[in-house]
C-alpha positions in Angstrom: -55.7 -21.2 196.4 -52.7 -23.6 195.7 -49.5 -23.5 197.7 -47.9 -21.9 195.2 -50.1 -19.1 195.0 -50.1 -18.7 198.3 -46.8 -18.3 198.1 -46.7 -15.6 196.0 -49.2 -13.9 197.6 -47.5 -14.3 200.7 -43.9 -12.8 199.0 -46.4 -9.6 197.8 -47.9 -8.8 201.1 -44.2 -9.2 202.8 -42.7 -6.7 200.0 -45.6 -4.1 200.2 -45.3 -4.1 204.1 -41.8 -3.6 203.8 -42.4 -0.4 201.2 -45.0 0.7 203.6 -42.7 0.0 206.9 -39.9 2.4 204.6 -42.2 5.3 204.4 -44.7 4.9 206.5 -47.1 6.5 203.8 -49.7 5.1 201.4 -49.3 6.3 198.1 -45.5 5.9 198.7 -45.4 2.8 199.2 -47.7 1.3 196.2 -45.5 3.9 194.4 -42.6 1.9 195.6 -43.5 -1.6 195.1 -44.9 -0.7 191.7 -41.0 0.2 190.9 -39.7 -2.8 192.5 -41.7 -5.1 190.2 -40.9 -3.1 187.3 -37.2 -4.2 188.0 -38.1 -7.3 188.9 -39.5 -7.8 185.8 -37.0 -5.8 183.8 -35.6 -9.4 182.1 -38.6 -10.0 180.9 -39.4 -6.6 179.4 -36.4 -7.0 177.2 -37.2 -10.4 175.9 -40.2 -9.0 175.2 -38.9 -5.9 173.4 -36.3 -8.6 171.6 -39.5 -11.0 170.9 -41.2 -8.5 169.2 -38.6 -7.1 167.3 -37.8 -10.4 165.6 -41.8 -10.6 165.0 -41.9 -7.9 162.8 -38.6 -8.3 161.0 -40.2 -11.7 160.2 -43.7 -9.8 158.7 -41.8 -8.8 155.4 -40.9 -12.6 154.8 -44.4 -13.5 156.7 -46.1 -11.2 154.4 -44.5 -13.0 151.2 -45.8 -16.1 152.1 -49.0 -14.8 152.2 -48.9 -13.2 149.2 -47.3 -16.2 147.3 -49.7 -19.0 148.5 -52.9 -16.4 149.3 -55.5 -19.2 148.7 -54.2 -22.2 149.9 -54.2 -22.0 153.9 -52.0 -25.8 154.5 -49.2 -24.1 152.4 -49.3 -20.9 154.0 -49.3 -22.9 157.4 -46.6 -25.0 156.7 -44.2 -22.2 155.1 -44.8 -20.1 158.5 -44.2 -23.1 160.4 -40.5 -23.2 158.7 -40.1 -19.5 158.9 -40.6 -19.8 162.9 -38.4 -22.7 163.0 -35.8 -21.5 161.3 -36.1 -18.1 163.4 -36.6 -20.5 166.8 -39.6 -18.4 167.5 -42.7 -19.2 169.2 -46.1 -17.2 168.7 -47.1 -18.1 172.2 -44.1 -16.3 174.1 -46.2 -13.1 173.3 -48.5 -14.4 175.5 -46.3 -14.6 178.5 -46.4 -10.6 179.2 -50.4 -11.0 179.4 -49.9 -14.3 181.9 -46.9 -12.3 184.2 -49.2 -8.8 184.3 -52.5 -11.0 185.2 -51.1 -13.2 188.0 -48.9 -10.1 189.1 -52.3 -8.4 189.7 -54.4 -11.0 190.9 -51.3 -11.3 193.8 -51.4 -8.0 194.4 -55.5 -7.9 195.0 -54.9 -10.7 197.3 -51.7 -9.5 198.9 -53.5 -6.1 199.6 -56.5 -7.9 201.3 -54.7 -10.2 203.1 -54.5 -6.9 206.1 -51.2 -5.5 205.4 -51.3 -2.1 206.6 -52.1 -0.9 203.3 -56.2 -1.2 203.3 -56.3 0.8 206.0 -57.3 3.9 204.0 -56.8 7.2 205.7 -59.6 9.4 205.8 -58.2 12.0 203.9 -58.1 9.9 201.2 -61.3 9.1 201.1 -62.0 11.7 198.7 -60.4 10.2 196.1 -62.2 7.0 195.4 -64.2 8.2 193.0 -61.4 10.2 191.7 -59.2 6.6 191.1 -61.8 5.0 188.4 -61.3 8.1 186.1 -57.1 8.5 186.4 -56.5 4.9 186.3 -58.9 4.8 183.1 -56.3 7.8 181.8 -53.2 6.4 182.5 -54.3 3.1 180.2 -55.5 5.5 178.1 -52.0 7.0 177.6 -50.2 3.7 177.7 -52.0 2.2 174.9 -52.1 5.9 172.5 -48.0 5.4 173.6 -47.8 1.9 172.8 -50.2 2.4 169.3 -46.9 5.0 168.4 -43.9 3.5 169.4 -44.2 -0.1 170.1 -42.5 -2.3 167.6 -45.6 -4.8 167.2 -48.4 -2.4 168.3 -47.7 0.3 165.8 -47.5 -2.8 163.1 -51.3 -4.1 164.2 -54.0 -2.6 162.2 -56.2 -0.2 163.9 -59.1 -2.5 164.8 -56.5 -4.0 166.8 -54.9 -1.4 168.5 -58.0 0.3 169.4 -59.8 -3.3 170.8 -56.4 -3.3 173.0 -57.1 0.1 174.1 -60.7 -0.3 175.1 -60.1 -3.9 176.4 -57.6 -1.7 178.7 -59.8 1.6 179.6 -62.5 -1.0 181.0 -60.3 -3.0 182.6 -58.8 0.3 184.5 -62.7 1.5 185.0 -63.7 -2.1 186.8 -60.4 -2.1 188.9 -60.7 1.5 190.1 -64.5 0.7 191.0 -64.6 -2.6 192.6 -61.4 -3.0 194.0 -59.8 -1.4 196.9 -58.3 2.3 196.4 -54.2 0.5 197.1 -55.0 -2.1 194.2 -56.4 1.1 191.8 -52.9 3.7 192.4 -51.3 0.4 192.0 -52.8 -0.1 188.3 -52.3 3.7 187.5 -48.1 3.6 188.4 -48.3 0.8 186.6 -48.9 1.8 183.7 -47.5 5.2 183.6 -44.1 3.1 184.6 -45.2 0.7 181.7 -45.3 3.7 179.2 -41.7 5.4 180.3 -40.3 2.1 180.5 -40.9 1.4 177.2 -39.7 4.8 175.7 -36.4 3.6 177.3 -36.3 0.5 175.9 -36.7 2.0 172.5 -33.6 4.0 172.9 -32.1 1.2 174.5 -32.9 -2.0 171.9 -33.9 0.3 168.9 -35.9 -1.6 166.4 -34.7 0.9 163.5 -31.4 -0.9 164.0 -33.0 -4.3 163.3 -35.9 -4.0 161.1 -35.5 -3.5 157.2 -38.8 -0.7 157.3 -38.5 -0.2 153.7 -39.1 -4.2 153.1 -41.6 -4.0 155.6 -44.1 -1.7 153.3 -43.1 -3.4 150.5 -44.3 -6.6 151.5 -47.5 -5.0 152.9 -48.1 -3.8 149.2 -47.6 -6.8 147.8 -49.9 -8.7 150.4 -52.7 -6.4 149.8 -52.4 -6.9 146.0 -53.1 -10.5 146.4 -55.5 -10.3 149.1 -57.8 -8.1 146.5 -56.8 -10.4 143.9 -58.2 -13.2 146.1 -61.6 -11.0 147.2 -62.4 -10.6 143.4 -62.1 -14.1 142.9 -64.5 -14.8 146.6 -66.8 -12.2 144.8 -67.0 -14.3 141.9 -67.5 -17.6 143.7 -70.0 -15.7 145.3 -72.0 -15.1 141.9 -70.8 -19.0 140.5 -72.5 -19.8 137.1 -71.3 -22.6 137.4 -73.3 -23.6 140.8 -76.0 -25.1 139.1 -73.7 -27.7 136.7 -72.1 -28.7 140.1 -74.6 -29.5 142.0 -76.4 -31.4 139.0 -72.7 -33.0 138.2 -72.3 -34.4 141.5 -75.9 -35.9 141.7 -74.9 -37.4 137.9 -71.8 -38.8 139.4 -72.9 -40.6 142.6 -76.3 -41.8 140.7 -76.2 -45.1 138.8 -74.1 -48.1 139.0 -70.6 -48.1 140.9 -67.8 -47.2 138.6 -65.0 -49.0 137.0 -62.2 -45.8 136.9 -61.9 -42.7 137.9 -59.4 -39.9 137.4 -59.0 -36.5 139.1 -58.1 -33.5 138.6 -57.2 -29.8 140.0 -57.8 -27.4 137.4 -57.6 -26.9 133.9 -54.3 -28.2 132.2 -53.5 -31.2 134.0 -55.1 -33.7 131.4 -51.8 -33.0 130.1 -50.7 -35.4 132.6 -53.3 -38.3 132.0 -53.7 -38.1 128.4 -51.5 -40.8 126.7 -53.1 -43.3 129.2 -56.9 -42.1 129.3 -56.3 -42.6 125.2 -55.4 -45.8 125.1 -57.4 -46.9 127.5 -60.4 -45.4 125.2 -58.3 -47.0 122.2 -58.1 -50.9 123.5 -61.2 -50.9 125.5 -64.6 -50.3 126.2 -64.1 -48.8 129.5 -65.8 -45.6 130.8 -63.5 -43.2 132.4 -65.2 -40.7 134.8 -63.2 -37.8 135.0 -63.5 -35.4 138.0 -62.0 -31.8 137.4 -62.4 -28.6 139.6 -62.4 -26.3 137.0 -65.7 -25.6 135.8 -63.7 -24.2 132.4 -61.3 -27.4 132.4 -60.7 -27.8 128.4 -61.8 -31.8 129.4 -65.5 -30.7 128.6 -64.9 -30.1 124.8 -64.0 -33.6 124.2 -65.9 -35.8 122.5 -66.1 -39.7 123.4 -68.8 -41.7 124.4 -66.2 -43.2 127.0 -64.7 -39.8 128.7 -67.0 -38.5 131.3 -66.1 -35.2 132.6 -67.7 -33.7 136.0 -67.3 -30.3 137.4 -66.7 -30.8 141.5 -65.6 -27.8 143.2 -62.5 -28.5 146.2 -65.2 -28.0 148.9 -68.1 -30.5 147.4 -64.7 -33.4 146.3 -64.2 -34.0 149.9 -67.6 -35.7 150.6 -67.9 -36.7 147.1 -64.8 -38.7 148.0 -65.7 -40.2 150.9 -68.0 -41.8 149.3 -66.3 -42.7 146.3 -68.1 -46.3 144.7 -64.6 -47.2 142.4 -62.9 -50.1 141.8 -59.2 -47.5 140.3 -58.9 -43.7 141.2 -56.1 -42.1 139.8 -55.0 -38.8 141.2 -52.0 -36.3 140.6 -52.6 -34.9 144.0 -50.2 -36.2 146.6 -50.8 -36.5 150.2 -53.8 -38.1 150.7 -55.5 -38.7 154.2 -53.2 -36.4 154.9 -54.9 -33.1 154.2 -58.6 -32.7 153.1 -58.7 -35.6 150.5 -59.4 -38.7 151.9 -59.6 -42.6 151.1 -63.6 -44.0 150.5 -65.3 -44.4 153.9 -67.2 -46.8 151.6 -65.6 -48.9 149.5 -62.3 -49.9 151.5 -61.0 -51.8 148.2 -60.4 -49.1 146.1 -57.5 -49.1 144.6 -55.4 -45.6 144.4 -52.8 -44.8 141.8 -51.0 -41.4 141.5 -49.1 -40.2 138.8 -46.7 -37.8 139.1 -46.5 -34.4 137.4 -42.7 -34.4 136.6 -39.5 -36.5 136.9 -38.4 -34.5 140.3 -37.6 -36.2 143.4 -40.8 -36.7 145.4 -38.6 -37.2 148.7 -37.3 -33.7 148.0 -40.4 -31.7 147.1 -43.2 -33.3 148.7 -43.8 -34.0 152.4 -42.1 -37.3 153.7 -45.4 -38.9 153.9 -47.1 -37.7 150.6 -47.2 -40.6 148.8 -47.8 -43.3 151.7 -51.9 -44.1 151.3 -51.2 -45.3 147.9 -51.8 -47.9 147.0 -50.1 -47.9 143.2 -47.4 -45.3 142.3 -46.4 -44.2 138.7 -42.8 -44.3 138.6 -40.7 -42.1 136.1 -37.4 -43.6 136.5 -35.0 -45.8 138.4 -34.0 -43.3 140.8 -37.3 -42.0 141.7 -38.2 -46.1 142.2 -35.3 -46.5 144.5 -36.2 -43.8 147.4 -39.6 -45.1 147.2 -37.5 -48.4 148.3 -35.7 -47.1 150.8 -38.5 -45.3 152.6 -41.1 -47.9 152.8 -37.7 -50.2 154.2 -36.7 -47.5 156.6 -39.8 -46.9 158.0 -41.5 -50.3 157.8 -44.5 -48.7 155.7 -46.6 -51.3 153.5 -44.7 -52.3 150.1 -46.6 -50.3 147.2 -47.1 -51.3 143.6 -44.6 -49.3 141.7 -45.4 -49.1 137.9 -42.3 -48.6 135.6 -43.8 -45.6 133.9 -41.9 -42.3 132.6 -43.3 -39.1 131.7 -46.2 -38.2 129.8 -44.9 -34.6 129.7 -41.7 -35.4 128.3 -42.7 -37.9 125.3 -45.7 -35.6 124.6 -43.3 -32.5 124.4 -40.5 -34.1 122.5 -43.3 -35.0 120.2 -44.8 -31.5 119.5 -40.7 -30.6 119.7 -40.3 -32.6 116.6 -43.3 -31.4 114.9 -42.2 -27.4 114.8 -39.0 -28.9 114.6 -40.6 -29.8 111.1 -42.5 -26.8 111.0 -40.0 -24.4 111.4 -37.6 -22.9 108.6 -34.9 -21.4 110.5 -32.1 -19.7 108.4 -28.4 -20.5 109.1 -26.7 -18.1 110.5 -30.1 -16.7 113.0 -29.6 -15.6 116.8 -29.5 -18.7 119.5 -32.4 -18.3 121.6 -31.9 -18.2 125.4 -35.1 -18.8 127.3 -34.9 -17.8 131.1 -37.6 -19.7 132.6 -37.8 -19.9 136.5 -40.1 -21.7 138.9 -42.1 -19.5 141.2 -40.3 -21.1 144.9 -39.2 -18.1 147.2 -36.1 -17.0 146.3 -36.7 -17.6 142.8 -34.5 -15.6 139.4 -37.5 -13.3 139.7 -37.0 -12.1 142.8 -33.2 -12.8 143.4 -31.5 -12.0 140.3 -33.2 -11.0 137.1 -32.0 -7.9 136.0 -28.4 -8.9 136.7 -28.9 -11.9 134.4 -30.7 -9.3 132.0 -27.8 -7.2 132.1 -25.0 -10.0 131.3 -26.6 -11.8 128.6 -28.1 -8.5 126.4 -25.7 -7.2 124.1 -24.4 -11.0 123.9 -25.6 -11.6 120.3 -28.5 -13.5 121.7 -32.3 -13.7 121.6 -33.5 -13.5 125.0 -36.9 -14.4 126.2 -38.2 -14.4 129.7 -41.0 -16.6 130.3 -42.1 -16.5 134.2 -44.1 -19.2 136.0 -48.0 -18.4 135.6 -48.4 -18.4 139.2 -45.9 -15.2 139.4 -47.9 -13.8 136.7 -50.6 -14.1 138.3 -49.4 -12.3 141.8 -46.4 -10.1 140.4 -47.8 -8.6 137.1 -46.8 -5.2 137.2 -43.3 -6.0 138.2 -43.3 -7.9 135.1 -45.0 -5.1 133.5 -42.3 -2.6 134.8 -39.2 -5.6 133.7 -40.2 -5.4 130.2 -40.4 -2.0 129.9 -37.0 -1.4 130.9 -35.7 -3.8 128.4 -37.7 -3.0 125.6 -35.5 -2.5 122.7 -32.8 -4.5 123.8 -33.3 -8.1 122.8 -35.4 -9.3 125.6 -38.6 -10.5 125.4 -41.0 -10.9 128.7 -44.1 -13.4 127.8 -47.0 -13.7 129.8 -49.1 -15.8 127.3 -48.6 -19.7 127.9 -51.1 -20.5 125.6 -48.3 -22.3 123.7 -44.7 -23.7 124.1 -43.1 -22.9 120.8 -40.9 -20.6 122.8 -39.7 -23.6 124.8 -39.0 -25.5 121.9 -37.4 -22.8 119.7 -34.8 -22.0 122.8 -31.2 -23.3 122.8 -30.2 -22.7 126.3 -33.0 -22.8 129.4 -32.0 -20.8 132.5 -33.6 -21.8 135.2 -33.5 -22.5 138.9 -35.2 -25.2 140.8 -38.1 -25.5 138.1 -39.5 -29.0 137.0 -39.1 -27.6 133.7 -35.3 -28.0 133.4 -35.6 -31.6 133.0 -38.6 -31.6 130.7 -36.9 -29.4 128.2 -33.3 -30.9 128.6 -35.2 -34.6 127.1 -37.7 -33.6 125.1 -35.8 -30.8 123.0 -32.5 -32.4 123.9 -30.7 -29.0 124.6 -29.2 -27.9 127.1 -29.9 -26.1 130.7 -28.0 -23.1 132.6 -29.0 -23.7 136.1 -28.9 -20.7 138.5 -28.1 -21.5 142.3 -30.9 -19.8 144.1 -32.0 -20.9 147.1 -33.0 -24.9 146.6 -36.6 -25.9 147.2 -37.0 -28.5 150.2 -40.5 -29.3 150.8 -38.7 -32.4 153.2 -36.7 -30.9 155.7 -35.3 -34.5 156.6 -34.4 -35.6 152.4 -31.0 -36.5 153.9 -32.4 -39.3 155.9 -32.2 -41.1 152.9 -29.2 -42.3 151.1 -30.9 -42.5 147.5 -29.7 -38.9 146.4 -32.8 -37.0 145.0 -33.2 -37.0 141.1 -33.0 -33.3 140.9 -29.5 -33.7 142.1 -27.7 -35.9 140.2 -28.9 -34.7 137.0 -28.6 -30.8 137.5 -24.8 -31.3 136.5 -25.3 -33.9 133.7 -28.2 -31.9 131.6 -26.3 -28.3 132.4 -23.8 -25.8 134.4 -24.8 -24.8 138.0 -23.7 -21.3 138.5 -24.0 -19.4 141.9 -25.6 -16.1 141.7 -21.9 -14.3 143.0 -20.9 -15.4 139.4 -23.1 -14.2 137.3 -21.2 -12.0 135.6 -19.9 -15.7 133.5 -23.5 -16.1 132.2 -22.5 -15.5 128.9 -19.3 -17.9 129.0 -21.7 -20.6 130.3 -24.0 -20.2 127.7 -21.4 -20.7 125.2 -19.7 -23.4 126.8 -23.0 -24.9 126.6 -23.8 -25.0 122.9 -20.4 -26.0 122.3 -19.8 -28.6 124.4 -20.5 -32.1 123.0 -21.2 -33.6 126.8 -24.4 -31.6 126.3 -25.2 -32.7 122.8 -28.5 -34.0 121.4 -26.7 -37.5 121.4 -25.3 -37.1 124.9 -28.4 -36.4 126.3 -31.1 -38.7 124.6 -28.5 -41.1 126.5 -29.0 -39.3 129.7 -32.6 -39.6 129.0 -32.8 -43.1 128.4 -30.6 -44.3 131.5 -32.9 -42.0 133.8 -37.0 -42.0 132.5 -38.8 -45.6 132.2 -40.2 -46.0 128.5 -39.7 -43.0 126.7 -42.2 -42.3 123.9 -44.6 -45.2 125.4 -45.5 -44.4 128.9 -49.0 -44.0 128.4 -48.9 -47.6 127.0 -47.5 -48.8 129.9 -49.5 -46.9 132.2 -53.0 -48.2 130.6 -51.9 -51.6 130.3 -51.0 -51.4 133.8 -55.0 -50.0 135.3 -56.7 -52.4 132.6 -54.8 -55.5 133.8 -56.0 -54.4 137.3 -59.6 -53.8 136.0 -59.6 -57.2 134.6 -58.4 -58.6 137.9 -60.3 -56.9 140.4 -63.7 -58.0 137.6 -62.8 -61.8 137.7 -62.0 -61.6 141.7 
């Protein structure tokens, strides 16, 4: 043994000799010391009781996470890691109560055959031995059915839990009552009859009714178990893939034949959205094929027709090794951080070159990790200010100076371009209700959860049209609350949509309300109307923005495209709204100005963008 635990074991032996030395009777004194280490370790049963309490007033929160993300384990990771921070909690501190109980009972073993007077076992007691086993298997027994009842985090733990526990428990009581000595077993049994009164009185004491919202608590369990069977169905269907066959036969396609020129990526079905101005050119000017990966077996790509556009269907789990061994002179990707996660850079061909292009005009310093974009080797760049923290963090940090292209938004010109079109299309009579289009993102926090019958309430009766158009993730995980929203407001001007299979509500709207969405911006420059933001909670991917001094995009326009309003003033909604379509800082003119000062190129970025990877084509050809 160490010093240390010699030590201990030393201190044990002295403080069961002095219990035995008070009474001068066995059972007494392991009765006594078992008390004396209770109080001892009283402290530390109340940091546990306080531990656990602030464990399971996280699970509501905990639970939401879950429910939000279910599917992607890195964002579920990382939004518990910010939950525990915040909350300056530490999973392994329940582990501490296990550590203290197991070294307190190896001490005592020791202690107890280190010849105090205690293994001397009178012979009248001898008749118990065999009775120790079977009380000492009880008394854990009754501490864990006690514990399963009224334990904070116990009675939260689902029963294949709390019965493991309680047959871990029974055994260990059976082993110690048999093959230790008789002092060591009526130690174990006080023990944990102590254990269980002990923590009756701590639940008077440190009630968690007092702390924990219980009604939250089953609500978030609801809403968890609604997206794990959501999730199942899908692992059912995975299970039972059609489309296994066309994946395996695509990725053999793809890695056969000679090394290719350009590839593009992509993560499901909808982001050729954010490719398609440049893939089109490219197809227009040259004679370049473009291989285009998707992981979305029913991606829309595979309906279009071009002896130059190459789609392939790789599933998330088969794109990692495909990858690695990537044979490309350009890869263009919408995904950020990679070789930070599961993506990685060619093992092969070191000289790839890898461009990303962003989905939006938002800050990436704001919404993305702090090193998402750093293994780049070529960033898209949608405006000045965007550019300029790109700058300052590759200065800051000493990071390798990327190739920034002065780009813009695809989104944006190809929405102000369909904008125009219904624009044409439409035949709106004078003197028709102004549409107000409440559109939110689906962050925590967001006007779904935090405020939307209160905004509801203030703008019906208004005069106005309103439509509520929630993020098709939130459909996808909250369907009958929508379900239930729309029903109370049916009949009185609102409309809830859950069909996204077109944006003519977007472009019909006069007013956006919205919160931290990406949409605010991309509405605000291609319609050139006006946004009503509402002050949830703001989304910070980057803990540490602040570091630098470029102030993030979504910022310093949030007050130039629209009104902020806090959610303790929405009863003004209606004011705002007004003060918005009548206010010429927020007219068409004012804000195509905005628009042009902010986004690189607008109406040409995917110009600029496929000049920009078939100059680079040319160059990396005649090197």
């Amino acid at each position: 043994m160490s010093e240390i635990t010699v030590k201990i074991v030393d201190a044990l032996a002295a403080l069961i000799g002095g219990c035995y030395a008070l009474c001068h009777n066995y059972w007494i004194a392991i009765f006594l010391f078992t008390v004396l280490t209770k109080v001892i370790l009283l402290p530390l049963s109340v940091w546990i009781q306080k531990n656990s309490i602030k464990t399971v007033k996280m699970e509501p929160e905990l639970n939401h996470i879950k429910a939000v993300y279910a599917g992607n384990q890195e964002l579920i990771s990382e939004e518990q890691y910010k939950l525990f921070k915040r909350e300056k909690y530490s999973p392994f501190g329940d582990l501490i109560p296990l550590f203290v109980q197991l070294a307190l009972l190896m001490g005592v073993v020791e202690a107890v055959k280190k010849g105090t007077p205690l293994t001397v076992i009178p012979v009248e007691a001898l008749g118990v031995t065999l009775l120790i086993p079977a009380v000492a298997a009880a008394s854990a027994f009754v501490m864990c059915f006690v514990q399963n009842k009224i334990n904070v985090l116990q009675s939260e733990q689902g029963a294949l839990n709390q019965y493991g526990t309680m047959i871990f428990s029974v055994g260990l009581s059976l082993y110690l009552g048999f093959f230790v000595s008789v002092g060591v077993g009526f130690y174990w049994i006080c023990s944990n009859l102590l254990s269980t009164l002990q923590l009756a009185l701590l639940n008077v004491w440190i009630n968690p009714k007092d702390y924990i919202d219980y009604e939250a608590l089953e609500k978030s369990k609801e809403e968890l178990r609604e997206a794990r069977a959501f999730m199942t169905d899908r692992k059912k269907q995975g299970r039972t893939n059609p489309y296994r066959k066309k994946e395996k036969a695509d990725y053999k396609r793809f890695l056969s034949g000679q090394r290719k020129k350009l590839v593009f990526y992509s993560e499901k079905n909808g982001f050729y959205k954010y490719y398609k101005n440049i893939i089109e050119e490219i197809i227009r000017r040259t004679n370049v094929v473009v291989h285009y990966i998707t992981s979305d077996p029913e991606d829309e790509v595979f309906s279009l027709e071009s002896e130059q556009f190459v789609p392939y269907y790789i599933g998330e789990n088969r794109l990692i090794v495909l990858l690695m061994k990537l044979e490309a002179d350009v890869m263009v990707m919408t995904t950020p951080d990679l070789e930070n996660f599961q993506l990685k850079r060619s093992y092969v061909k070191k000289d790839v070159e890898y461009i990303y292009v962003p989905h939006d005009v938002n800050s990436s310093n704001l919404t993305f990790h702090k090193d998402a974009l750093d293994h780049f080797d070529t960033i898209f760049v949608s405006g000045a200010q965007n550019r300029a923290e790109i700058r300052e963090r590759e200065e800051k940090n000493g990071l390798p100076s990327k190739n920034l292209v002065e780009w813009g938004s695809s989104v944006i010109d190809n929405m102000a371009a369909a904008y125009e079109e219904t624009e044409r299309e439409k035949a709106r009579e004078s003197g028709d209700r102004k549409t107000v289009l409440i559109a939110p993102s689906w962050q925590k926090d967001n006007i779904m959860d935090s405020c939307i019958e209160r905004l509801l309430d203030a703008l019906k009766g208004g005069g106005y049209r309103v439509v509520v158009r929630p993020h098709p993730q939130y459909v996808r995980h909250f369907e009958e609350k929508i379900d239930r929203l729309a029903r109370k407001y049916a009949g009185e001007g609102v409309e809830v949509q859950k069909d996204f299979s077109s944006n003519r509500t977007v472009y019909e709207a006069d007013v956006l309300v919205t919160d931290w969405s990406s949409i605010a911006f991309e509405y605000a420059f291609s319609t050139l109307k006006p946004v009503l933001f509402i002050n949830t909670p703001m989304k910070v991917v980057n803990p540490d923005y602040q570091e630098l001094q470029t102030r993030p995009i979504d910022l310093v326009l949030r007050d130039k495209v629209g009104i902020s309003l806090n959610l303790e003033h929405l009863e003004q909604v209606g004011l705002s709204v007004r003060s918005l379509l009548c206010d010429n800082q927020f007219s068409g003119e004012s804000l195509a100005a905005l628009r042009d000062a902010y986004i690189y190129n607008v109406g040409h970025s995917g110009e600029v963008g496929a000049k920009y990877i078939i100059q680079r084509l040319v160059e990396i050809q005649q090197s």
